[in-house]
SEDREN-607386 format. One record per residue (C-alpha): chain; residue in three letters; x, y, z. Coordinates in Angstrom, 2 decimals, always signed. Layout:
BEGIN
  chaine  residu        u        v        w
       A     ALA        X        Y        Z
...
This chain:
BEGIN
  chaine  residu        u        v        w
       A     UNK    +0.00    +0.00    +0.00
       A     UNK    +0.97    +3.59    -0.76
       A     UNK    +1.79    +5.37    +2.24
       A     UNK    +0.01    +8.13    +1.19
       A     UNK    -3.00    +5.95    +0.49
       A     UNK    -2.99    +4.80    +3.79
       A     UNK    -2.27    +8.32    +5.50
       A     UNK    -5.90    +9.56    +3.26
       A     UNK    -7.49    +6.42    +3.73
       A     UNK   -10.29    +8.00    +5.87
       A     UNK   -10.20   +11.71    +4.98
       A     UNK    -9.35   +11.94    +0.84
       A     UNK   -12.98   +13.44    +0.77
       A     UNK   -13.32   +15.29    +3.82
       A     UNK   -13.53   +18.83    +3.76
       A     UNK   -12.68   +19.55    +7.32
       A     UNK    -9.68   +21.63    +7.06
       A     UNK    -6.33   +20.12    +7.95
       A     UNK    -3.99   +23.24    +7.52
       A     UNK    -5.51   +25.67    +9.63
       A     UNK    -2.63   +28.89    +9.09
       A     UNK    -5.35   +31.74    +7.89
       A     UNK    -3.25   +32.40    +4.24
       A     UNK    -3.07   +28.64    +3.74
       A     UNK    -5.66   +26.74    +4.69
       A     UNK    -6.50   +23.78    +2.89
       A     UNK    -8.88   +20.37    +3.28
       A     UNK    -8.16   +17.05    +3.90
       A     UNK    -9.90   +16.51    +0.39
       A     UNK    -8.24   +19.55    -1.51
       A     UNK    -4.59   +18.50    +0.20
       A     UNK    -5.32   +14.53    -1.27
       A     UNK    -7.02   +15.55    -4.82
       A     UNK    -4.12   +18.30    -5.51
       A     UNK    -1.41   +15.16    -4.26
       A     UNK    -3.03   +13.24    -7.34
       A     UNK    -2.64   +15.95   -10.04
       A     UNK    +1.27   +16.24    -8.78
       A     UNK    +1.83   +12.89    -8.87
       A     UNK    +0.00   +12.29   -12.51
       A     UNK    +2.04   +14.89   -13.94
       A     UNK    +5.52   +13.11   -12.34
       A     UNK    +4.32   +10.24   -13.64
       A     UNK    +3.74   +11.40   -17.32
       A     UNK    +7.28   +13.52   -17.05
       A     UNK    +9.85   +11.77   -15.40
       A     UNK    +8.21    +8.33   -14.24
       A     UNK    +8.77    +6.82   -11.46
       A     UNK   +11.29    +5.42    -8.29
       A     UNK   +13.52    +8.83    -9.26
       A     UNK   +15.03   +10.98    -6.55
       A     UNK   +13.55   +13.98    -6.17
       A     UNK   +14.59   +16.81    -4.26
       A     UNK   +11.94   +19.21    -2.16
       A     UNK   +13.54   +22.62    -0.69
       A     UNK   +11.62   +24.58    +1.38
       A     UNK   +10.37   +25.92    +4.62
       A     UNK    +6.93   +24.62    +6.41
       A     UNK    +4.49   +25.79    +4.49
       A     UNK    +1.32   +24.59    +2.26
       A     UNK    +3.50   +24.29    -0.69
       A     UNK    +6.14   +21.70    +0.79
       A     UNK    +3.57   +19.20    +1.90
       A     UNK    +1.54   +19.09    -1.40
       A     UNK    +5.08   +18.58    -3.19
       A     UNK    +5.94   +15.85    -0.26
       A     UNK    +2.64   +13.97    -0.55
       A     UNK    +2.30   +13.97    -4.66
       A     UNK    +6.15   +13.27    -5.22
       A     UNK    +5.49   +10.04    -2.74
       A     UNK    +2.03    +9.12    -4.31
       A     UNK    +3.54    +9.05    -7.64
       A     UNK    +5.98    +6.48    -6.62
       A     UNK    +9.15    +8.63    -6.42
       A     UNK   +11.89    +9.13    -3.77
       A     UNK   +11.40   +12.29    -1.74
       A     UNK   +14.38   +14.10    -0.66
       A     UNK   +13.38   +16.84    +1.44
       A     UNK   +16.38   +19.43    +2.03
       A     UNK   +17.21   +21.48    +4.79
       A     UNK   +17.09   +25.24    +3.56
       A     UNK   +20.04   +25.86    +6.15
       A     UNK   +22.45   +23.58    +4.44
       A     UNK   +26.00   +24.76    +3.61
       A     UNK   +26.53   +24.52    -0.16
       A     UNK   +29.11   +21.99    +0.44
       A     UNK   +26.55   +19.60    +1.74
       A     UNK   +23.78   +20.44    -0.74
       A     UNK   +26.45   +19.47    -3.41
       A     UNK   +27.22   +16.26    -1.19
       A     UNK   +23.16   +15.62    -1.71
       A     UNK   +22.79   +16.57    -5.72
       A     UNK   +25.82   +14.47    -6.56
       A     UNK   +24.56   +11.23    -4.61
       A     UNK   +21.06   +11.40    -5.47
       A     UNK   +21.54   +12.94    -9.06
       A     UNK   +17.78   +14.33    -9.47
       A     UNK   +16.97   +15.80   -12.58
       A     UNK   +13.82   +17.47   -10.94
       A     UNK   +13.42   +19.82    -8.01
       A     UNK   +10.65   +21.08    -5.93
       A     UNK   +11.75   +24.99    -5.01
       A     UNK   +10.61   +27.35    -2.60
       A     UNK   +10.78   +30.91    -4.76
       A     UNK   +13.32   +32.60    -1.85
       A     UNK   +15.63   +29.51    -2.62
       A     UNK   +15.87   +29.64    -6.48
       A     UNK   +19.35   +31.26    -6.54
       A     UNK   +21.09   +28.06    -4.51
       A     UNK   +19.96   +25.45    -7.25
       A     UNK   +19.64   +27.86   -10.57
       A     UNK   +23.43   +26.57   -11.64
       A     UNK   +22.48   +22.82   -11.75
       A     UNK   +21.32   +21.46   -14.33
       A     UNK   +17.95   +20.35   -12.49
       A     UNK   +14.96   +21.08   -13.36
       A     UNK   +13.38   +23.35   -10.94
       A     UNK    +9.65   +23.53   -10.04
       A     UNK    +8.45   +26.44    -7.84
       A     UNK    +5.09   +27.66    -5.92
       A     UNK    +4.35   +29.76    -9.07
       A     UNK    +5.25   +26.82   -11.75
       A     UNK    +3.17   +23.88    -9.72
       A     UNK    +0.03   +26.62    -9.44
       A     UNK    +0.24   +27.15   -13.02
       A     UNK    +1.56   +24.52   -14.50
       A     UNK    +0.18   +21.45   -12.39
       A     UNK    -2.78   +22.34   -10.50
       A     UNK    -4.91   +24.89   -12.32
       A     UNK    -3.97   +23.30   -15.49
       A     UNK    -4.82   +19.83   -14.62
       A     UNK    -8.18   +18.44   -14.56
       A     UNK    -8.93   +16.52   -11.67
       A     UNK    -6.70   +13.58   -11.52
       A     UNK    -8.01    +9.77   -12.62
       A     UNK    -6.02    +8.18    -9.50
       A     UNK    -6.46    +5.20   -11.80
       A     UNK    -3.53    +6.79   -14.33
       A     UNK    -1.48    +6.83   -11.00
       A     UNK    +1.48    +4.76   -10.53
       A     UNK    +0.54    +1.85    -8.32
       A     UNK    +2.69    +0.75    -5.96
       A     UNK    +3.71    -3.18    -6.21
       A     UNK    +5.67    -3.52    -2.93
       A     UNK    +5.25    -1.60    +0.09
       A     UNK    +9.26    -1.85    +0.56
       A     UNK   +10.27    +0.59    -2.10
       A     UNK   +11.74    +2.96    -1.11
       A     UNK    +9.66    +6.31    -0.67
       A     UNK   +12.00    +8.46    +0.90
       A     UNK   +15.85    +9.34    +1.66
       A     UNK   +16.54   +11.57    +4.63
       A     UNK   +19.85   +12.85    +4.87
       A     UNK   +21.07   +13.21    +8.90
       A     UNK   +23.52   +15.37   +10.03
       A     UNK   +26.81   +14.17   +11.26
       A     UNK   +29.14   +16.14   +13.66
       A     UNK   +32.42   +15.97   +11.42
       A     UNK   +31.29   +13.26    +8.62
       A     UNK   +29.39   +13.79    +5.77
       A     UNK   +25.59   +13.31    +5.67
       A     UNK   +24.45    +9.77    +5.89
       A     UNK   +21.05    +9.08    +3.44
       A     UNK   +18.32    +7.18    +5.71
       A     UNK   +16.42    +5.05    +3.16
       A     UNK   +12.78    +5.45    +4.25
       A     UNK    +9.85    +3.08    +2.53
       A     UNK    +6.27    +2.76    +2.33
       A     UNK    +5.75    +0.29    +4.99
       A     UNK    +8.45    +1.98    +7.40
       A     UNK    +6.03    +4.91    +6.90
       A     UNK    +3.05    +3.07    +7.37
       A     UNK    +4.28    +1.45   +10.30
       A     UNK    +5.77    +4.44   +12.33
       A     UNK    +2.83    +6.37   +11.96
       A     UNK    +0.37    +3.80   +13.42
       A     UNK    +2.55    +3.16   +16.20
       A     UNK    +2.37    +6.81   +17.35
       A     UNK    -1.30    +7.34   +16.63
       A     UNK    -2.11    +4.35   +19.06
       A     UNK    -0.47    +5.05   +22.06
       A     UNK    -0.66    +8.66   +21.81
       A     UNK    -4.61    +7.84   +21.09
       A     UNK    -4.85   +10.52   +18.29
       A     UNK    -8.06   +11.33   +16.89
       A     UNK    -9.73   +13.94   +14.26
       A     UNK   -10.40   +15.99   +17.30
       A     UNK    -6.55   +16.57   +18.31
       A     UNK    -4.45   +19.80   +16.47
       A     UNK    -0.64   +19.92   +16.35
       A     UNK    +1.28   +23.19   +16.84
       A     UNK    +4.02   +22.58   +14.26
       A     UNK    +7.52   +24.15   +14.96
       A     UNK    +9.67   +21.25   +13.77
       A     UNK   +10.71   +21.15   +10.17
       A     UNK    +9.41   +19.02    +7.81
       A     UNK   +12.98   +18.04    +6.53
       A     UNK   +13.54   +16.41   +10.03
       A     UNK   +11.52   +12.91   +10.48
       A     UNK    +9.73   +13.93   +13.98
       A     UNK    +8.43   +16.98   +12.23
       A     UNK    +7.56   +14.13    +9.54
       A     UNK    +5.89   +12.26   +11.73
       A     UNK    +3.46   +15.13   +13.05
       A     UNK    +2.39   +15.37    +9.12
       A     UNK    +1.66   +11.68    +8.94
       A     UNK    -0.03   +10.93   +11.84
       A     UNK    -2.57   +13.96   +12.26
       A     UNK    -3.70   +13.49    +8.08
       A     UNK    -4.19    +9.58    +9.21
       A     UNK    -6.84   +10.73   +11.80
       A     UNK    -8.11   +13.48   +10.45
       A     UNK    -6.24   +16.18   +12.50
       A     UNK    -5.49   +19.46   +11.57
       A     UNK    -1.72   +21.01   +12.11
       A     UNK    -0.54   +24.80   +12.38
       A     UNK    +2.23   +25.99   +11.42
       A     UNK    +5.04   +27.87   +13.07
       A     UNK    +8.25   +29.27   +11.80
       A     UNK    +9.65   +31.72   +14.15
       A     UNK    +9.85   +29.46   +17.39
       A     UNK   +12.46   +32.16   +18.75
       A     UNK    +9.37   +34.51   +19.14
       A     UNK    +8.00   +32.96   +22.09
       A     UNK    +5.00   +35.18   +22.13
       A     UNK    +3.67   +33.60   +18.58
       A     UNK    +4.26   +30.14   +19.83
       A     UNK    +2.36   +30.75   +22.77
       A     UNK    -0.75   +32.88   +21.12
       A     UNK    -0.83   +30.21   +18.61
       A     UNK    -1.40   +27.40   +20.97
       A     UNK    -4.29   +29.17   +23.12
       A     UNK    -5.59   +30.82   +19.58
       A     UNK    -5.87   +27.88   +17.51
       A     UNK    -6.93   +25.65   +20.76
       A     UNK    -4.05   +23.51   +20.02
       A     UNK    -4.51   +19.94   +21.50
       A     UNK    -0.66   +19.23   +20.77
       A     UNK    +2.51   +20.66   +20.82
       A     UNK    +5.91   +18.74   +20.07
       A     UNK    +9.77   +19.99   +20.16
       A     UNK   +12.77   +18.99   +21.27
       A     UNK   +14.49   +19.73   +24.77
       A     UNK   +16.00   +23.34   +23.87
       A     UNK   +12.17   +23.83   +22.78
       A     UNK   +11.16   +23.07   +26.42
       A     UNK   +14.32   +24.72   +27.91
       A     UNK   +13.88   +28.01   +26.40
       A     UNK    +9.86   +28.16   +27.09
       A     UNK   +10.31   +27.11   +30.74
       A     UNK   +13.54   +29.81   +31.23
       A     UNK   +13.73   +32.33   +28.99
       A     UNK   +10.19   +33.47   +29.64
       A     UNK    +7.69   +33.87   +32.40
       A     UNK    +4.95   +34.45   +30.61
       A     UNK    +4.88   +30.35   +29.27
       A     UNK    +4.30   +29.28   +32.73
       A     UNK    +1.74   +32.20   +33.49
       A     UNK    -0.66   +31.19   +30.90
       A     UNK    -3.24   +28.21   +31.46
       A     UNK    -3.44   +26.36   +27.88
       A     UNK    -7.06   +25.02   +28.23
       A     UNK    -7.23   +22.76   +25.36
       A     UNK    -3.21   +21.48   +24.85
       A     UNK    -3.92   +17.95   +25.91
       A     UNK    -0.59   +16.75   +25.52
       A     UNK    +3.35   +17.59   +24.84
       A     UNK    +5.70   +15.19   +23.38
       A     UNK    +9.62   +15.54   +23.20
       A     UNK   +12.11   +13.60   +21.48
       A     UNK   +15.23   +14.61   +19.63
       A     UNK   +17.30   +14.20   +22.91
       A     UNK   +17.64   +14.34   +26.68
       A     UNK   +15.62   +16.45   +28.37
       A     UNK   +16.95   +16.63   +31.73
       A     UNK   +14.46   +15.35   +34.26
       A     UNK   +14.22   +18.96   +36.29
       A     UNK   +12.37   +20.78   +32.73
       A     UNK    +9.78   +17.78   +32.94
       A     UNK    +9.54   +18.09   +37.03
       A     UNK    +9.41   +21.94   +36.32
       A     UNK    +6.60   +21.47   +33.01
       A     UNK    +4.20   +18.77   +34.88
       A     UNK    +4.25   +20.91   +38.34
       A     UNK    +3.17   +23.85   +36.62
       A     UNK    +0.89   +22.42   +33.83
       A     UNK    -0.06   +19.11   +35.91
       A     UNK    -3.73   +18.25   +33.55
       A     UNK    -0.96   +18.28   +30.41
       A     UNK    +0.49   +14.66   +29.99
       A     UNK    +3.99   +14.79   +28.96
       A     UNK    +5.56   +12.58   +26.55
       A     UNK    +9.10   +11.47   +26.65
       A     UNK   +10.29    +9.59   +23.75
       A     UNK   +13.00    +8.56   +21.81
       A     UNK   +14.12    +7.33   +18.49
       A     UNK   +16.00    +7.87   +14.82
       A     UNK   +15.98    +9.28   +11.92
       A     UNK   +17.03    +5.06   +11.30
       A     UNK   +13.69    +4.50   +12.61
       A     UNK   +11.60    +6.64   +10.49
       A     UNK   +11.11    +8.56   +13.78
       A     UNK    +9.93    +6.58   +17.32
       A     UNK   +11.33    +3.42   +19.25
       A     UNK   +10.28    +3.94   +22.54
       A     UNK    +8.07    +6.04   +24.80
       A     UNK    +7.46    +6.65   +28.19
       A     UNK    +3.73    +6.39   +29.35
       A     UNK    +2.83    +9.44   +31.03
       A     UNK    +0.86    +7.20   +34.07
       A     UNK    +4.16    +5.95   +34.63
       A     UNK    +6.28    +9.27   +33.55
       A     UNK    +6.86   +10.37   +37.45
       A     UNK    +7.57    +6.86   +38.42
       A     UNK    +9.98    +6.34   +36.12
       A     UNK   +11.81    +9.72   +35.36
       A     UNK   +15.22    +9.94   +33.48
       A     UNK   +13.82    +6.91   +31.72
       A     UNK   +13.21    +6.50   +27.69
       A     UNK   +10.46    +4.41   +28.52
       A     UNK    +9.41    +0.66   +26.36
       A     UNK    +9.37    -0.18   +23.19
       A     UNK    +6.26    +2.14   +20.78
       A     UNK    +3.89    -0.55   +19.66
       A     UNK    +5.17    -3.38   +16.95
       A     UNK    +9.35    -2.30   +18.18
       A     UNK   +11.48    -4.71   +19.99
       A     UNK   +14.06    -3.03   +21.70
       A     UNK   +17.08    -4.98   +23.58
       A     UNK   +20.79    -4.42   +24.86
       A     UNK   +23.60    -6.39   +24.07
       A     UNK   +27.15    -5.99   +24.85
       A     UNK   +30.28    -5.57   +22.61
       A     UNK   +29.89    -9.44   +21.33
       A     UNK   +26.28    -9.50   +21.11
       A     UNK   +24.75   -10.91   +23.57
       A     UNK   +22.17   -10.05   +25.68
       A     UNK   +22.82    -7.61   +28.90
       A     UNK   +21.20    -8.51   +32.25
       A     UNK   +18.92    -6.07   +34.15
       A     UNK   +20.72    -2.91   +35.45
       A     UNK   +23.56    -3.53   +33.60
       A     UNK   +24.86    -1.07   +30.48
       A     UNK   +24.74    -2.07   +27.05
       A     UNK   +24.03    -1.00   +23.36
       A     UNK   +20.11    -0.02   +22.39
       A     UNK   +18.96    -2.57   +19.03
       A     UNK   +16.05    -2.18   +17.55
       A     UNK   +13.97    -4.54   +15.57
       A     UNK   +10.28    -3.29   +13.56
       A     UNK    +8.71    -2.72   +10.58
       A     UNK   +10.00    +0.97   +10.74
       A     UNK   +13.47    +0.17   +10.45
       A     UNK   +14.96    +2.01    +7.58
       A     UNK   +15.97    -0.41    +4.24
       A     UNK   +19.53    +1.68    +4.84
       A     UNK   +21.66    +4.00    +3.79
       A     UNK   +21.64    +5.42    +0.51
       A     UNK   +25.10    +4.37    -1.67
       A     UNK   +26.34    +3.00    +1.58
       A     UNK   +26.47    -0.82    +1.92
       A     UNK   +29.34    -0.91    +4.18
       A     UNK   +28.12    +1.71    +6.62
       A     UNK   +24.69    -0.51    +6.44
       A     UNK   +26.62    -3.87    +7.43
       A     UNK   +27.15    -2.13   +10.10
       A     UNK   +24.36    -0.12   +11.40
       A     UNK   +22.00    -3.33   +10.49
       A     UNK   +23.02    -6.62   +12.04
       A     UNK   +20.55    -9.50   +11.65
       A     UNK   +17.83    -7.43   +11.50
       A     UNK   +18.67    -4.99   +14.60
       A     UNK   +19.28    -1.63   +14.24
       A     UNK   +22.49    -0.37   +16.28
       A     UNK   +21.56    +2.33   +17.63
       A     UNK   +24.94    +3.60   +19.13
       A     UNK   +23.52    +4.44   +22.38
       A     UNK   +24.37    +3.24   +25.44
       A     UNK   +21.55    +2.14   +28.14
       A     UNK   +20.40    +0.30   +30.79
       A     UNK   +17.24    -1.50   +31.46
       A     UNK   +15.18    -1.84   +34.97
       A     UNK   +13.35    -4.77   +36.36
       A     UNK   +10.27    -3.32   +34.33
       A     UNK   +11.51    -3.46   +31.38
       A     UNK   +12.33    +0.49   +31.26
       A     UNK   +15.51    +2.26   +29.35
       A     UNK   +17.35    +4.27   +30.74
       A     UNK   +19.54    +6.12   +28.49
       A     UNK   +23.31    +6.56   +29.82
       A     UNK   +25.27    +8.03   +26.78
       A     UNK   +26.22    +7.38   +23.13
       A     UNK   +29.34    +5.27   +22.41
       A     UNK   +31.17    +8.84   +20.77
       A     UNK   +29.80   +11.05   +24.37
       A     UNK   +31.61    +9.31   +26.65
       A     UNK   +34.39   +11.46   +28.43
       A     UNK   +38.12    +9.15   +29.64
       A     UNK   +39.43   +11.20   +32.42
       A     UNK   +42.33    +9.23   +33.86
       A     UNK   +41.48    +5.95   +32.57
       A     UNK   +37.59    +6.57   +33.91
       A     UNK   +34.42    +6.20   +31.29
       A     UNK   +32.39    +9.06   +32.31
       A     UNK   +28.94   +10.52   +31.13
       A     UNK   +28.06   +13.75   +30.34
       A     UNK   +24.65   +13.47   +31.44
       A     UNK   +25.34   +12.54   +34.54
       A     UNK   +27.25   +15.63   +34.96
       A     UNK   +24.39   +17.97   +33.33
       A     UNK   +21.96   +16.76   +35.23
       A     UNK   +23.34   +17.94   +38.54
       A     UNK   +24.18   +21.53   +36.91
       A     UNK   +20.63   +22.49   +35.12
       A     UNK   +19.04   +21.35   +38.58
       A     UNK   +20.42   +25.18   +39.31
       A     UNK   +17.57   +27.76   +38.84
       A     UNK   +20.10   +30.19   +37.12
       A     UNK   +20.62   +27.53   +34.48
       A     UNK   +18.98   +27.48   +30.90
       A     UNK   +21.05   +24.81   +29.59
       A     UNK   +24.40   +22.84   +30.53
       A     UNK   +26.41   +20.77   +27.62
       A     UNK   +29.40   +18.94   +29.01
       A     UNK   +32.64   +17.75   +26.93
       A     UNK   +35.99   +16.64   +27.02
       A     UNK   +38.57   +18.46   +25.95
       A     UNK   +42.21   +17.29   +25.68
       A     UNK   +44.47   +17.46   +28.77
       A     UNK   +48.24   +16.00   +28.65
       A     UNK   +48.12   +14.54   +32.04
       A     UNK   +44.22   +12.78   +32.06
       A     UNK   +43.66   +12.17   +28.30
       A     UNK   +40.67   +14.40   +28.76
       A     UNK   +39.28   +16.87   +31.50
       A     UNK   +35.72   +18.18   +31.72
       A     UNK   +34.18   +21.06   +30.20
       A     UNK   +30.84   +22.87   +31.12
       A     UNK   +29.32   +25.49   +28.76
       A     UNK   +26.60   +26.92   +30.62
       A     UNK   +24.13   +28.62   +29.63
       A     UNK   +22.08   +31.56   +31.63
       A     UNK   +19.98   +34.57   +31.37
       A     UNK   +21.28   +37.81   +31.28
       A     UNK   +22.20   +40.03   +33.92
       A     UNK   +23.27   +36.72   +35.96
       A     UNK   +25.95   +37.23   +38.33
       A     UNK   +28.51   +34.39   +36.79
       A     UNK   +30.75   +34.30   +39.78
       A     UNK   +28.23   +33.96   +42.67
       A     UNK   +26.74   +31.44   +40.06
       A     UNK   +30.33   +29.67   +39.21
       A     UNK   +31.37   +29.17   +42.82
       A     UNK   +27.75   +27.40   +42.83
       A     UNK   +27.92   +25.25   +40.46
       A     UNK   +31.22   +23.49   +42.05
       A     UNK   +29.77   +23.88   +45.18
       A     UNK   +26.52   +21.79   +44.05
       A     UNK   +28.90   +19.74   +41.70
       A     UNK   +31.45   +18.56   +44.91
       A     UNK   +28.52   +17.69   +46.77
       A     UNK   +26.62   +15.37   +44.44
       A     UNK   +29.09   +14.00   +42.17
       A     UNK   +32.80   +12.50   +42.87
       A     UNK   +36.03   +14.60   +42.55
       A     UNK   +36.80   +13.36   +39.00
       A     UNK   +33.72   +14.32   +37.67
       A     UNK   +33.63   +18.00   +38.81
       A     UNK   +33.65   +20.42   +35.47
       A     UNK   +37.81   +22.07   +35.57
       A     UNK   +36.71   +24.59   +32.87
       A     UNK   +33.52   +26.54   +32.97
       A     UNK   +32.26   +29.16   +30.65
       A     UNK   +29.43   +31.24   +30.06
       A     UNK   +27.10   +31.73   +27.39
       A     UNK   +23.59   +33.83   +27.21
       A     UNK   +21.84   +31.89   +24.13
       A     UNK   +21.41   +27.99   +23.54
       A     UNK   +23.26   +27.11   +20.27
       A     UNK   +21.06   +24.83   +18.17
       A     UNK   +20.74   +24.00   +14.45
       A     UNK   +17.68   +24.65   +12.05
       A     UNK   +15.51   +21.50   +13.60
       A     UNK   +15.84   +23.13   +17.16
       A     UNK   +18.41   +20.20   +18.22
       A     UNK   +21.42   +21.47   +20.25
       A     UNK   +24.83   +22.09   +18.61
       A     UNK   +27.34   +20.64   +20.77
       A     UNK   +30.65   +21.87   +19.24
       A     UNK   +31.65   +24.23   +16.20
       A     UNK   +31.70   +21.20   +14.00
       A     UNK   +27.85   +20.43   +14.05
């Protein structure tokens, strides 16, 4: 089945509206019908299974692209509009597309390729008010549910950008997975702030056109005071980001925790750790919002695990289970299975396991192993059957010989009111191999003296000698890159 088939399968003649941005709102019927005409004309002009590349912002015009480049039976390759050129050349010369889905604003970065290049004007034009509407029978049908139906290209902290195979049933399968234990229905409406190029914003698409949602859009997350009016004016049922997200609304303004957001039923995060104090500080001041902690990768097509929010106070710091249809399990460096409470590597086995990465076998071998995925990350497990993550393989800090975690160390030093966020490193030190580094970051006007002789204070008191920070410095603004994720050195 088409993914897109099964996303519409209940709404492709609805006219409740799914976009609900006032200079772009369109219908669940309108979004499916105007899909079809994209994908006939792909289908008449360049075929089928060819990459395709989509670059743009959120907006009414990327999803339309999205959905009708997928329907047709192409390859979506959505691209992040921040991209250096060096890494949009990476992404032309791999995927070699001969057509390209353009915002207007973006036009200059792509007009010397030799790609064909279809913007908002061109697809108005040229595709929807000059088709008819669509016979979906003329559409490319879809024979196997594991082609391929998109690539997503993740960002690497000093290697190039790794091509995350995507198909129709990895799709399919993700998206019912989050529907069900989230227990979305037509009634619920996402507040959109992560991009589309990144899978969780992805999955916020999927999931609210399978039940008949509607979605806002919103850009300019660093105004706080539009994120916040469009929650309570749009009655927003659900809002999603990732921890600076939560970070920045809980610290950087007052006014978040002042307002009462009647009709947000629910918050999920992913994308990272969100140290345990921003979820103690979110449920004690918003305690009828259940709060979602979950994890997962791009590798995944978004989700492996999720923390129930019945159990989210019993078991805080903790990843959660496996989402629905995932089997999640840690083994150690030769494979095998890790007892309870003990530390090992996070595999993943489901249907929304990615087919790989793109021109990559190698890198593949090793990332799938007997139909695991590998996740690199480093966790233990409790008597319940709850993860608990500890660090990825690459995070860990050797300080005299001693494997050390970073979050271990941030977790003590955001726990400080001052504190907006803490990222811990090691730099190199020709005695230990490594010593600790804390970047801290506060408001302004913060006395960082008073506030560094606090910090080891509250540092020597909770963690040992070895793990107390040697170089702290200041900074006034979390560094993060275009999906909101934290940058954690000048190579990300």
């Amino acid at each position: 089945m088409n993914a897109i088939d099964y996303f519409f399968e209940y709404s492709k003649n609805s006219d409740k509206i799914f976009l609900l941005n006032k200079r772009e709102q369109i219908s669940h019927g309108d979004l499916y019908s105007k899909a079809c005409k994209i994908a006939l004309y792909l289908n008449n002009n360049v075929g089928s299974k060819q990459n395709i590349l989509l670059y743009s912002t959120n907006n009414q015009f990327f999803i339309l692209a999205y959905l009708g480049i997928i329907k047709s039976g192409n390859i979506c390759v959505p691209i992040n509009p921040a991209a250096s050129k060096s890494t949009l050349d990476f992404i032309i010369n791999e995927t070699e597309p001969k057509i390209a889905f353009i915002q207007n604003r973006f036009v200059d970065n792509l007009n010397s390729t030799f790609i064909e290049l279809i913007t908002e004007e061109l697809l108005g034009k040229n595709i929807l008010d000059f088709s008819s509407n669509s016979n979906e029978a003329e559409i490319y049908k879809l024979e196997d549910n594991n082609q391929i139906a998109e690539i997503i290209y993740t960002s690497g902290s000093t290697a190039l950008p790794k091509g995350v195979m995507i198909s129709h049933k990895n799709l399919i399968a993700n998206t019912s997975s989050i529907v069900e234990y989230l227990k979305l229905t037509s009634n619920d409406i996402m507040l959109v702030v992560l991009p589309f190029y990144y899978c969780y914003g992805l999955s916020l698409l999927h999931t609210h056109i399978r039940v008949g949602g509607s979605i806002v859009l919103n850009n300019t997350f660093m105004l706080l005071g539009s994120v916040i009016n469009d929650i309570i004016n749009y009655k927003c049922t659900g809002f999603a980001g990732v921890p600076s997200h939560f970070q920045i609304l809980l610290r950087k303004t007052k006014s978040f925790k002042e307002n009462t957001f009647e009709h947000l039923r629910y918050v999920t995060q992913a994308g990272g750790k969100l140290h345990s104090v921003f979820i103690e500080e979110f449920i004690e001041s918003f305690p009828n919002i259940m709060f979602y902690v979950m994890y997962g990768q791009t590798e995944a097509t978004a989700r492996l695990s999720y923390l129930p929010f019945e159990n989210l106070r019993k078991k805080m710091g903790s990843i959660g289970i496996g989402i629905p249809g995932v089997e999640l399990k840690l083994i150690d460096t030769e494979g095998k299975e890790v007892v309870t409470d003990e530390i090992g590597e996070i595999v993943a086995k489901g249907d929304n396991i990615m087919s790989g990465y793109y021109k990559a076998e190698e890198l593949t071998n090793k990332t799938l192993i007997s139909g695991y995925l590998h996740t690199g990350d480093l966790a233990k497990k409790d008597q319940d059957g709850y993860f608990y993550i500890v660090a990825r393989k690459k995070e860990i800090i050797k300080v005299g010989g001693e494997r050390i975690s970073p979050k271990e160390i941030e977790e003590v030093i955001v726990r400080i009111p001052e504190v907006v966020d803490c990222t811990i490193e090691g730099v190199y030190d020709d005695v230990l191999g490594e010593k600790i580094k804390a970047t801290i970051v506060i408001n302004e006007n913060t006395d960082t003296k008073t506030l560094k002789e606090k910090i080891i204070i509250e540092c020597k008191s909770k963690l040992s000698s070895i793990k107390v920070p040697q170089i702290i410095e200041f900074d006034n603004q979390v560094k993060v890159n275009s999906s909101g994720k934290k940058v954690k050195n000048t190579n990300e």
